[in-house]
VOPAGU-2260 file (C-alpha; in pm, 1 decimal, decimal comma):
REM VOPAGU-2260
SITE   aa  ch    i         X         Y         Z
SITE  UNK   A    0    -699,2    1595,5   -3084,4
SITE  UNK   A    1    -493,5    1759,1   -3361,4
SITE  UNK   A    2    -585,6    2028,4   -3593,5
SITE  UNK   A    3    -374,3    2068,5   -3871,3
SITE  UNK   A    4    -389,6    2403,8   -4136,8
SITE  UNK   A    5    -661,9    2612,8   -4007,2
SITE  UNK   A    6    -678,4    2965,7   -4113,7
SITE  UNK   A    7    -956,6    3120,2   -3881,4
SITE  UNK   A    8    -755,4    3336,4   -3643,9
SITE  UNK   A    9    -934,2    3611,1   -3395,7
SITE  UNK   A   10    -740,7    3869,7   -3199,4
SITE  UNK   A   11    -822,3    3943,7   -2877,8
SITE  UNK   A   12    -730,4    4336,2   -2701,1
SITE  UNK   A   13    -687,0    4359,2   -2333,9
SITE  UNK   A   14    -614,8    4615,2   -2098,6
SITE  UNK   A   15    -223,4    4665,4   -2050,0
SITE  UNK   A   16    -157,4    4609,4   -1675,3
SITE  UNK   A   17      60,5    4909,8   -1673,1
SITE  UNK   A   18    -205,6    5128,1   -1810,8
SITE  UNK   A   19    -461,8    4977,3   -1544,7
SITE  UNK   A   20    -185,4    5048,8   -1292,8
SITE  UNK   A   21    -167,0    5446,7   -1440,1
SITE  UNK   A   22    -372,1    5761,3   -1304,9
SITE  UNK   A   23    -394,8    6050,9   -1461,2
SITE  UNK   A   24    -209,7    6187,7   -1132,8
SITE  UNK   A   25     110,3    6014,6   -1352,0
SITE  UNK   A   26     127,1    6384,2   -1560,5
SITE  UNK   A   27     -15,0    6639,7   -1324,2
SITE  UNK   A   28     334,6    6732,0   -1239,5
SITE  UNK   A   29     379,0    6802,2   -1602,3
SITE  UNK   A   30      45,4    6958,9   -1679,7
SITE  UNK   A   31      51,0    7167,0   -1356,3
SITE  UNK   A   32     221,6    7523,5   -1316,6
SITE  UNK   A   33     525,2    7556,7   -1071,5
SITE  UNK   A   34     512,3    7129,3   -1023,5
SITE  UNK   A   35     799,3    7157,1   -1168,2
SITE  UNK   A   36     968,7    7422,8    -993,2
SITE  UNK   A   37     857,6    7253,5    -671,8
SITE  UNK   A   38    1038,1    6876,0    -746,8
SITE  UNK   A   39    1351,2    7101,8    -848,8
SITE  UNK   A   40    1368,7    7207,0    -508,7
SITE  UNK   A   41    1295,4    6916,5    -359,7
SITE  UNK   A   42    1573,6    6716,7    -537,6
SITE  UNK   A   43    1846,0    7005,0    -488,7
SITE  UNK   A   44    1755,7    6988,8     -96,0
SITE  UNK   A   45    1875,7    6624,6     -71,8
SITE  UNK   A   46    2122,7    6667,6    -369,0
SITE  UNK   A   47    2480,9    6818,3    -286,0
SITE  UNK   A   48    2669,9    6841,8    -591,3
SITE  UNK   A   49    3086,4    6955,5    -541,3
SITE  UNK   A   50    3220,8    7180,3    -808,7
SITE  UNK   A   51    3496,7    6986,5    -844,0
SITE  UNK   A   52    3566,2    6582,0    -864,0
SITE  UNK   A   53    3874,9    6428,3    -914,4
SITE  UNK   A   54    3886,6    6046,3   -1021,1
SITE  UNK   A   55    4173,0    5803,4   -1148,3
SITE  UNK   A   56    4122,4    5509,3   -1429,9
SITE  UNK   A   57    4356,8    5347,4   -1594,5
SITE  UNK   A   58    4682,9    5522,4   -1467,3
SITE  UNK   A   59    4501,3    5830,8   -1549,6
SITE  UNK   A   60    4383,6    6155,4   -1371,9
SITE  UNK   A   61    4075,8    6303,9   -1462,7
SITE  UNK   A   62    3902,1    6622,9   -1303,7
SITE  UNK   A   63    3537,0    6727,6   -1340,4
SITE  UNK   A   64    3422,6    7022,4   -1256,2
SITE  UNK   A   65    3011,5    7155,5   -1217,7
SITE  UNK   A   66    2877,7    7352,0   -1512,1
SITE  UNK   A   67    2629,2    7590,0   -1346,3
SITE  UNK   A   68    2349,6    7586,5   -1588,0
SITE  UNK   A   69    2003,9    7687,9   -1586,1
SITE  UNK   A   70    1721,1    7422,5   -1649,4
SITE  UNK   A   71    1388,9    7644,8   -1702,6
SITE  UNK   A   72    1111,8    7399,1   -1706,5
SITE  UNK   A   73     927,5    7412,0   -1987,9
SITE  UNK   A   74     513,4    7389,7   -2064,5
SITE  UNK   A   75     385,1    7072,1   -2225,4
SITE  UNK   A   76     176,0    7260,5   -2421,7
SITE  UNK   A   77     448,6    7506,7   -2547,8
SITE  UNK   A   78     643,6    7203,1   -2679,0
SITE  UNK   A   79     764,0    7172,5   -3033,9
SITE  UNK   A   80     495,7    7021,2   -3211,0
SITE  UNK   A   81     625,3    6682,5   -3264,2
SITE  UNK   A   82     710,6    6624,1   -2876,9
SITE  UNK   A   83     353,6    6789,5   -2841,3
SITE  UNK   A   84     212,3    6577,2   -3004,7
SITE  UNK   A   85     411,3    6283,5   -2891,2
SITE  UNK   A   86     306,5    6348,7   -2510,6
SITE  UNK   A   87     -51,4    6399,3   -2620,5
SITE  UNK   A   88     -74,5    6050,9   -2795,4
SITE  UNK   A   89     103,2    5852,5   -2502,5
SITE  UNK   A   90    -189,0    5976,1   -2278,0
SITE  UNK   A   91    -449,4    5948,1   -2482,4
SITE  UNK   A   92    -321,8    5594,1   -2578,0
SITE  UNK   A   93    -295,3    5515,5   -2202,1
SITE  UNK   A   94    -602,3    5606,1   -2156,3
SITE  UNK   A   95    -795,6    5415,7   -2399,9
SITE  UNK   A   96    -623,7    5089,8   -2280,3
SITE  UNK   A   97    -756,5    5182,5   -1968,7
SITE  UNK   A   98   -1105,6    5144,2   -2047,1
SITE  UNK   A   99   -1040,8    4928,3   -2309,8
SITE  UNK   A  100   -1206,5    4506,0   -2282,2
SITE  UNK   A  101   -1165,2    4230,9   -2533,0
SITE  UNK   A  102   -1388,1    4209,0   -2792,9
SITE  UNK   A  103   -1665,7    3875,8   -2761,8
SITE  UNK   A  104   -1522,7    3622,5   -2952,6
SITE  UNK   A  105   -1636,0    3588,0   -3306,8
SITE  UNK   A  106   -1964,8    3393,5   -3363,6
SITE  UNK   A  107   -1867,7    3087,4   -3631,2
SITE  UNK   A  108   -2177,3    2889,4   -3590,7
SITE  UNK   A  109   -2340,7    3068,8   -3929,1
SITE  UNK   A  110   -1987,6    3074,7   -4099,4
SITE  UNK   A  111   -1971,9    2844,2   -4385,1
SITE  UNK   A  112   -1609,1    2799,9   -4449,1
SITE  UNK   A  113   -1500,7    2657,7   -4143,3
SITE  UNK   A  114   -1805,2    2381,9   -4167,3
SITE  UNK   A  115   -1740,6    2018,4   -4262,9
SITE  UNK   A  116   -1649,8    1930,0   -4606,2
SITE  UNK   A  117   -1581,1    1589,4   -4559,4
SITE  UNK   A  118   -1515,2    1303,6   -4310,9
SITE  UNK   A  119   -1232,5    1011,3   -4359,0
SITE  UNK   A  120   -1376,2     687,7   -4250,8
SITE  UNK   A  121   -1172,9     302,3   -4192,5
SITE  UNK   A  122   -1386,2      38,6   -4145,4
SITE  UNK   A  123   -1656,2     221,9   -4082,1
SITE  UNK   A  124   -1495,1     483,7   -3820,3
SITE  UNK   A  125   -1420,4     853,3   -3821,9
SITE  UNK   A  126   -1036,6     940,0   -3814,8
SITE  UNK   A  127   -1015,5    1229,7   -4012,6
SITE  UNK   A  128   -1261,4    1534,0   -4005,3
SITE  UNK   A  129   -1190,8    1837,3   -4307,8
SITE  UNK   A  130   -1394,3    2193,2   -4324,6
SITE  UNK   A  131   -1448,5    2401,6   -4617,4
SITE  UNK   A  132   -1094,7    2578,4   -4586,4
SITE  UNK   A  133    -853,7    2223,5   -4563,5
SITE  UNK   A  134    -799,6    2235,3   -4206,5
SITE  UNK   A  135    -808,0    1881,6   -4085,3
SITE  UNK   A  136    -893,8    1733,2   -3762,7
SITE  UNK   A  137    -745,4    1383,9   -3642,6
SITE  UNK   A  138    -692,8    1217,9   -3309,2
SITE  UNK   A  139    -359,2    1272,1   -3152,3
SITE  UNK   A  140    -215,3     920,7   -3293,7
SITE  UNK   A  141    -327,0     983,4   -3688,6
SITE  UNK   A  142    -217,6    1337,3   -3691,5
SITE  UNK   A  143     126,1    1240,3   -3546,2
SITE  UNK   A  144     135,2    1035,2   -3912,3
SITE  UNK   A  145     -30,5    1295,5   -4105,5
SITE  UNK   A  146     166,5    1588,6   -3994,3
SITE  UNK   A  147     486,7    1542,6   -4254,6
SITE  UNK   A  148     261,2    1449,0   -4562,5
SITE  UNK   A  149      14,2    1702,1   -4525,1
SITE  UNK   A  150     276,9    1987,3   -4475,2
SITE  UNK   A  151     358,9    1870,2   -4843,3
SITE  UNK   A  152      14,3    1960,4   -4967,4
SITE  UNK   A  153     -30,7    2304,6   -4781,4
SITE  UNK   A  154    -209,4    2459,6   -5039,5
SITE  UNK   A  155    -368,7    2421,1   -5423,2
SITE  UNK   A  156    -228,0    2668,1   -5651,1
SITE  UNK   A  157    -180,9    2909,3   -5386,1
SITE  UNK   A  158    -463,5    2889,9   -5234,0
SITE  UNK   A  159    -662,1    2705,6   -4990,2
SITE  UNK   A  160   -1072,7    2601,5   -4963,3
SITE  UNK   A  161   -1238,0    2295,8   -5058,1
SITE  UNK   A  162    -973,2    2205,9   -5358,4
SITE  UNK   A  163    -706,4    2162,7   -5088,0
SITE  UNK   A  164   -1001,1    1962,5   -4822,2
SITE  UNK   A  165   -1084,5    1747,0   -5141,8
SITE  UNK   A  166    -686,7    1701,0   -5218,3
SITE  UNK   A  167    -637,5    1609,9   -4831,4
SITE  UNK   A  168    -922,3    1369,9   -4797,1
SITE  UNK   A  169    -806,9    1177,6   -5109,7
SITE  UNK   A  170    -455,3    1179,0   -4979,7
SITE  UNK   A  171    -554,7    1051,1   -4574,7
SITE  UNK   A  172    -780,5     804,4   -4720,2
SITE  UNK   A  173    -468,2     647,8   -4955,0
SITE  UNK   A  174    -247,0     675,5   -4689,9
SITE  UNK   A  175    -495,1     531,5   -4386,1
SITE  UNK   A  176    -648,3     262,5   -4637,2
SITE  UNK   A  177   -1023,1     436,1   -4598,0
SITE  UNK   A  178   -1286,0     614,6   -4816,4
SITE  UNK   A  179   -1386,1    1023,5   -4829,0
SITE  UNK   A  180   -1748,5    1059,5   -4711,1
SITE  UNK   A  181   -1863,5    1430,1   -4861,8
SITE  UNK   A  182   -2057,3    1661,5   -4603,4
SITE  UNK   A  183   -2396,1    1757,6   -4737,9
SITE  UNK   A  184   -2201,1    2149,6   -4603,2
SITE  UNK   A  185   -1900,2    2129,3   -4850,3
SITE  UNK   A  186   -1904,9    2398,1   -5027,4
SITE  UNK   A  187   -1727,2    2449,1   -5387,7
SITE  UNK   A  188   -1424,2    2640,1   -5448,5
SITE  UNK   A  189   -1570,0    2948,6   -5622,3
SITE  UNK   A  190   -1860,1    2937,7   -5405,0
SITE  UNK   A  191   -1612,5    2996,7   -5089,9
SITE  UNK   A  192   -1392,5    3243,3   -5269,9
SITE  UNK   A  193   -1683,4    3443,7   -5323,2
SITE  UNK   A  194   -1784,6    3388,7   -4966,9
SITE  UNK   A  195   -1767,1    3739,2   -4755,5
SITE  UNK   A  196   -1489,4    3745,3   -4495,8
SITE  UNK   A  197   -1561,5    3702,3   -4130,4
SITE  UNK   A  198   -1613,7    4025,4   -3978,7
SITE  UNK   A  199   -1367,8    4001,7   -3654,3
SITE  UNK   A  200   -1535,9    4164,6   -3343,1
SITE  UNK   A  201   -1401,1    4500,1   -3225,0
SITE  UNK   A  202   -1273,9    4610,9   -2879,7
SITE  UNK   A  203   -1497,6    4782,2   -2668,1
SITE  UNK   A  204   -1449,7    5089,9   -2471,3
SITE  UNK   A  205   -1652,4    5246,4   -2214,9
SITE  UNK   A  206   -1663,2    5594,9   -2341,5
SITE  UNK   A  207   -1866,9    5716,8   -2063,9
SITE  UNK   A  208   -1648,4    5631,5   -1746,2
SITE  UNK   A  209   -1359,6    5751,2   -1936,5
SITE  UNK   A  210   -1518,7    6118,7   -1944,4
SITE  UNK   A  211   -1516,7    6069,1   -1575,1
SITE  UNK   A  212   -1141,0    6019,8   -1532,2
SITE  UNK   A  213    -948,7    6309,0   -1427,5
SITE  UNK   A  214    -687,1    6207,8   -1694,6
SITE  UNK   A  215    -937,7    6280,9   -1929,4
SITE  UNK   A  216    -995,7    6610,3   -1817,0
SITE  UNK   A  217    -593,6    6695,0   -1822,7
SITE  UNK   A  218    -617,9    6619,9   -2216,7
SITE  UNK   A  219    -898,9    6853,9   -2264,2
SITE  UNK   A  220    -699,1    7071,1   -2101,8
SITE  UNK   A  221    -409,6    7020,2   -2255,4
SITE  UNK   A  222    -540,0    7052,8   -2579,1
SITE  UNK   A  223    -717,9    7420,8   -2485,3
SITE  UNK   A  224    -373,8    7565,7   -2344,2
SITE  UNK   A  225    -182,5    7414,4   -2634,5
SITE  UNK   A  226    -499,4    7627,5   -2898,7
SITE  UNK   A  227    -414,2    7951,7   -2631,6
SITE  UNK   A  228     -38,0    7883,6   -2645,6
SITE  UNK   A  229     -24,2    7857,1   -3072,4
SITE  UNK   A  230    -282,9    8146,5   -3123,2
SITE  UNK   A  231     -74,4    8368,9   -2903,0
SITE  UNK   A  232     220,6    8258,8   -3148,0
SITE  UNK   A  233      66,9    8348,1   -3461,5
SITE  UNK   A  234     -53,3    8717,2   -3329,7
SITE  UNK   A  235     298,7    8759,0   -3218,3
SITE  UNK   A  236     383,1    8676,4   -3582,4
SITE  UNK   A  237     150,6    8876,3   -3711,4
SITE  UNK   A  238     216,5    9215,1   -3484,3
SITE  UNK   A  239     611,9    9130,7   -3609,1
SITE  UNK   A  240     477,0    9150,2   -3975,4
SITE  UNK   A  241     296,3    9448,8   -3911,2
Protein backbone atom coordinates (compact mmCIF):
# COMPACT_ATOMS: atom_id res chain seq x y z
CA UNK A 1 0.00 0.00 0.00
CA UNK A 2 1.10 3.60 -0.64
CA UNK A 3 -0.01 6.71 0.97
CA UNK A 4 0.84 9.68 -0.70
CA UNK A 5 0.43 13.58 1.00
CA UNK A 6 -0.98 13.00 4.34
CA UNK A 7 -0.72 15.69 6.85
CA UNK A 8 -1.90 13.97 10.19
CA UNK A 9 1.33 13.63 12.13
CA UNK A 10 1.38 12.64 16.12
CA UNK A 11 4.49 12.84 18.27
CA UNK A 12 5.22 10.41 20.53
CA UNK A 13 7.65 11.25 24.10
CA UNK A 14 9.56 8.46 25.63
CA UNK A 15 11.74 8.06 28.41
CA UNK A 16 15.52 8.82 27.45
CA UNK A 17 17.47 5.61 28.28
CA UNK A 18 20.11 7.68 29.87
CA UNK A 19 17.71 9.34 32.15
CA UNK A 20 16.15 5.78 33.05
CA UNK A 21 19.77 4.73 33.56
CA UNK A 22 20.28 8.08 36.13
CA UNK A 23 19.73 8.16 40.08
CA UNK A 24 19.58 10.92 41.89
CA UNK A 25 22.86 9.38 43.63
CA UNK A 26 24.41 10.99 40.02
CA UNK A 27 24.59 14.68 42.11
CA UNK A 28 24.87 13.77 45.75
CA UNK A 29 28.53 14.37 45.45
CA UNK A 30 27.64 17.81 44.34
CA UNK A 31 24.74 18.50 46.64
CA UNK A 32 26.56 16.97 49.66
CA UNK A 33 29.07 18.91 52.05
CA UNK A 34 32.81 17.78 52.11
CA UNK A 35 31.89 15.10 48.87
CA UNK A 36 33.93 17.09 47.35
CA UNK A 37 36.75 17.45 49.56
CA UNK A 38 36.65 13.67 49.96
CA UNK A 39 37.07 12.71 45.84
CA UNK A 40 39.96 15.45 46.00
CA UNK A 41 41.72 13.27 48.20
CA UNK A 42 40.99 10.35 46.74
CA UNK A 43 42.28 11.39 43.25
CA UNK A 44 45.56 13.13 44.72
CA UNK A 45 46.29 9.63 46.57
CA UNK A 46 46.60 7.78 43.22
CA UNK A 47 47.71 11.01 41.34
CA UNK A 48 51.56 11.94 41.48
CA UNK A 49 52.08 15.00 39.65
CA UNK A 50 56.23 16.14 39.11
CA UNK A 51 56.88 19.83 39.30
CA UNK A 52 58.74 19.73 36.46
CA UNK A 53 58.33 17.92 32.80
CA UNK A 54 60.50 18.22 30.09
CA UNK A 55 59.29 17.11 26.49
CA UNK A 56 60.76 17.53 22.82
CA UNK A 57 58.50 18.16 19.46
CA UNK A 58 59.54 19.19 16.51
CA UNK A 59 63.35 19.82 17.16
CA UNK A 60 62.13 21.71 20.07
CA UNK A 61 62.55 21.69 23.93
CA UNK A 62 59.81 22.52 26.00
CA UNK A 63 59.65 22.50 29.96
CA UNK A 64 56.51 22.51 32.13
CA UNK A 65 56.52 23.12 35.35
CA UNK A 66 53.34 22.56 38.25
CA UNK A 67 51.44 25.70 39.17
CA UNK A 68 50.45 25.03 42.80
CA UNK A 69 47.00 26.35 42.89
CA UNK A 70 44.18 26.07 45.12
CA UNK A 71 40.80 24.54 43.82
CA UNK A 72 38.16 25.39 46.75
CA UNK A 73 35.11 23.49 45.84
CA UNK A 74 32.39 25.44 45.52
CA UNK A 75 28.36 25.00 46.68
CA UNK A 76 25.83 24.34 43.94
CA UNK A 77 23.64 26.46 45.51
CA UNK A 78 26.13 29.42 45.90
CA UNK A 79 26.62 29.34 42.09
CA UNK A 80 26.20 32.36 39.89
CA UNK A 81 22.76 32.39 39.00
CA UNK A 82 22.91 31.34 35.49
CA UNK A 83 25.07 28.06 36.28
CA UNK A 84 22.44 27.82 39.21
CA UNK A 85 20.04 27.71 37.36
CA UNK A 86 21.57 25.69 34.64
CA UNK A 87 22.31 22.68 37.17
CA UNK A 88 18.82 23.03 38.56
CA UNK A 89 17.10 22.57 35.08
CA UNK A 90 19.38 19.53 33.96
CA UNK A 91 17.97 17.68 37.07
CA UNK A 92 14.78 18.60 37.04
CA UNK A 93 14.71 17.81 33.24
CA UNK A 94 16.26 14.38 34.05
CA UNK A 95 13.93 13.78 36.22
CA UNK A 96 10.80 14.33 34.43
CA UNK A 97 12.04 12.02 31.57
CA UNK A 98 12.32 9.66 34.15
CA UNK A 99 8.83 9.30 34.92
CA UNK A 100 7.85 10.46 31.80
CA UNK A 101 5.50 7.62 29.13
CA UNK A 102 4.22 8.32 25.68
CA UNK A 103 1.16 9.82 25.32
CA UNK A 104 -1.96 7.17 23.84
CA UNK A 105 -2.04 7.72 20.41
CA UNK A 106 -4.54 10.18 19.12
CA UNK A 107 -8.14 8.86 18.61
CA UNK A 108 -9.06 9.66 14.62
CA UNK A 109 -12.10 7.58 14.41
CA UNK A 110 -14.48 10.92 15.13
CA UNK A 111 -12.02 13.15 13.05
CA UNK A 112 -13.56 14.31 9.93
CA UNK A 113 -10.70 15.43 7.84
CA UNK A 114 -8.85 12.43 7.51
CA UNK A 115 -12.29 10.47 6.38
CA UNK A 116 -12.95 9.48 2.76
CA UNK A 117 -13.72 12.03 0.25
CA UNK A 118 -13.72 10.01 -2.62
CA UNK A 119 -12.81 6.62 -4.19
CA UNK A 120 -11.18 6.12 -7.91
CA UNK A 121 -12.78 3.20 -9.53
CA UNK A 122 -11.64 1.16 -13.25
CA UNK A 123 -13.96 -1.11 -14.35
CA UNK A 124 -15.68 -1.28 -11.51
CA UNK A 125 -12.59 -1.67 -8.93
CA UNK A 126 -11.07 0.47 -6.22
CA UNK A 127 -7.44 1.74 -7.02
CA UNK A 128 -7.36 4.94 -5.56
CA UNK A 129 -8.80 5.92 -2.06
CA UNK A 130 -8.68 10.16 -1.12
CA UNK A 131 -9.72 11.70 2.54
CA UNK A 132 -10.88 15.07 3.25
CA UNK A 133 -7.21 16.56 3.40
CA UNK A 134 -5.81 15.06 -0.37
CA UNK A 135 -3.87 12.32 0.98
CA UNK A 136 -4.29 9.45 -1.37
CA UNK A 137 -4.11 5.83 -0.90
CA UNK A 138 -3.13 3.34 -3.85
CA UNK A 139 -1.72 -0.14 -4.04
CA UNK A 140 1.99 -0.37 -4.29
CA UNK A 141 1.88 -0.74 -8.32
CA UNK A 142 -0.54 2.57 -9.00
CA UNK A 143 1.24 4.71 -6.56
CA UNK A 144 4.64 3.80 -8.13
CA UNK A 145 2.79 5.73 -11.36
CA UNK A 146 1.15 8.30 -9.36
CA UNK A 147 4.03 9.39 -7.30
CA UNK A 148 5.72 12.01 -10.04
CA UNK A 149 2.27 13.52 -11.17
CA UNK A 150 0.82 13.98 -7.96
CA UNK A 151 4.02 15.68 -6.48
CA UNK A 152 3.00 18.26 -9.29
CA UNK A 153 -0.34 18.96 -7.68
CA UNK A 154 0.81 19.15 -3.92
CA UNK A 155 -1.44 21.67 -3.00
CA UNK A 156 -4.48 24.25 -4.27
CA UNK A 157 -3.56 27.74 -3.76
CA UNK A 158 -1.52 26.95 -0.88
CA UNK A 159 -3.47 24.95 0.73
CA UNK A 160 -4.68 21.53 1.03
CA UNK A 161 -8.46 19.82 1.94
CA UNK A 162 -11.02 18.60 -0.29
CA UNK A 163 -10.08 21.19 -3.33
CA UNK A 164 -6.74 19.37 -3.63
CA UNK A 165 -8.76 15.46 -2.99
CA UNK A 166 -11.27 16.75 -5.73
CA UNK A 167 -8.16 18.04 -8.02
CA UNK A 168 -6.39 14.51 -7.36
CA UNK A 169 -9.34 12.31 -8.04
CA UNK A 170 -10.01 14.12 -11.37
CA UNK A 171 -6.37 13.87 -12.23
CA UNK A 172 -5.94 9.65 -11.20
CA UNK A 173 -9.10 9.02 -12.91
CA UNK A 174 -7.63 10.83 -16.41
CA UNK A 175 -4.55 9.32 -15.98
CA UNK A 176 -5.87 5.51 -14.90
CA UNK A 177 -8.86 5.79 -17.52
CA UNK A 178 -11.62 5.52 -14.44
CA UNK A 179 -14.41 7.65 -12.83
CA UNK A 180 -14.39 9.68 -9.14
CA UNK A 181 -17.05 8.07 -6.90
CA UNK A 182 -17.80 11.00 -4.03
CA UNK A 183 -17.95 9.66 -0.30
CA UNK A 184 -21.27 10.49 1.29
CA UNK A 185 -18.08 11.90 4.27
CA UNK A 186 -16.45 14.51 1.87
CA UNK A 187 -16.57 17.36 3.35
CA UNK A 188 -16.31 20.99 1.56
CA UNK A 189 -13.42 23.19 1.66
CA UNK A 190 -14.69 25.90 4.04
CA UNK A 191 -16.42 23.40 6.02
CA UNK A 192 -12.83 21.70 6.81
CA UNK A 193 -11.02 24.98 7.20
CA UNK A 194 -13.35 25.81 9.78
CA UNK A 195 -12.95 22.37 11.21
CA UNK A 196 -11.13 22.53 14.88
CA UNK A 197 -7.62 21.07 14.89
CA UNK A 198 -6.90 17.69 16.34
CA UNK A 199 -6.00 18.03 19.82
CA UNK A 200 -2.58 15.82 19.98
CA UNK A 201 -2.45 13.75 23.28
CA UNK A 202 0.00 14.86 25.96
CA UNK A 203 2.76 12.91 27.79
CA UNK A 204 2.03 11.57 30.96
CA UNK A 205 3.95 11.69 34.10
CA UNK A 206 3.55 9.96 37.25
CA UNK A 207 3.76 12.80 39.62
CA UNK A 208 3.35 10.71 42.58
CA UNK A 209 6.35 8.16 42.32
CA UNK A 210 8.43 11.01 41.35
CA UNK A 211 7.85 12.65 44.96
CA UNK A 212 9.22 9.37 46.08
CA UNK A 213 12.61 9.62 44.34
CA UNK A 214 15.41 10.73 46.37
CA UNK A 215 16.43 12.98 43.38
CA UNK A 216 13.44 14.71 44.01
CA UNK A 217 14.14 15.40 47.40
CA UNK A 218 17.88 16.81 46.46
CA UNK A 219 15.92 19.59 44.31
CA UNK A 220 13.79 20.56 47.15
CA UNK A 221 16.71 20.84 48.80
CA UNK A 222 18.55 22.49 46.58
CA UNK A 223 16.18 25.01 46.03
CA UNK A 224 15.83 25.78 50.14
CA UNK A 225 19.78 26.18 50.53
CA UNK A 226 19.97 28.19 47.32
CA UNK A 227 16.60 30.75 49.24
CA UNK A 228 19.18 30.47 52.65
CA UNK A 229 22.30 31.09 50.53
CA UNK A 230 20.66 34.47 48.49
CA UNK A 231 18.84 35.82 51.68
CA UNK A 232 22.08 35.67 53.57
CA UNK A 233 23.47 37.77 50.47
CA UNK A 234 21.06 40.45 50.52
CA UNK A 235 21.38 41.05 54.57
CA UNK A 236 25.05 41.16 53.96
CA UNK A 237 24.15 43.90 51.43
CA UNK A 238 22.04 45.48 53.47
CA UNK A 239 24.32 45.56 56.91
CA UNK A 240 27.13 47.04 54.12
CA UNK A 241 24.52 49.83 53.30
CA UNK A 242 23.87 50.46 56.73
Amino acid sequence: MTIIGSDIATSSYGSSSAAKASSGADFASLLEPGAADKDSAKIAEKTSVPEEVTFTHNGQTFTARRLNVELKPMSVAEMPEEQYQQFLSSMEMMLDYKYRSPPEPADLSNYAPVKSYANVTVNGKVVAKIDNQGCVETSNAVGARLQKMLEDYADVNGTNGPDLAQLRAEKIAALLGGKVEKSTTAMTQSAFNNYPPLEQPQARIDYAAMKRDPMYEQIQSLKEKRAAYLAKQAAGVTEAAA
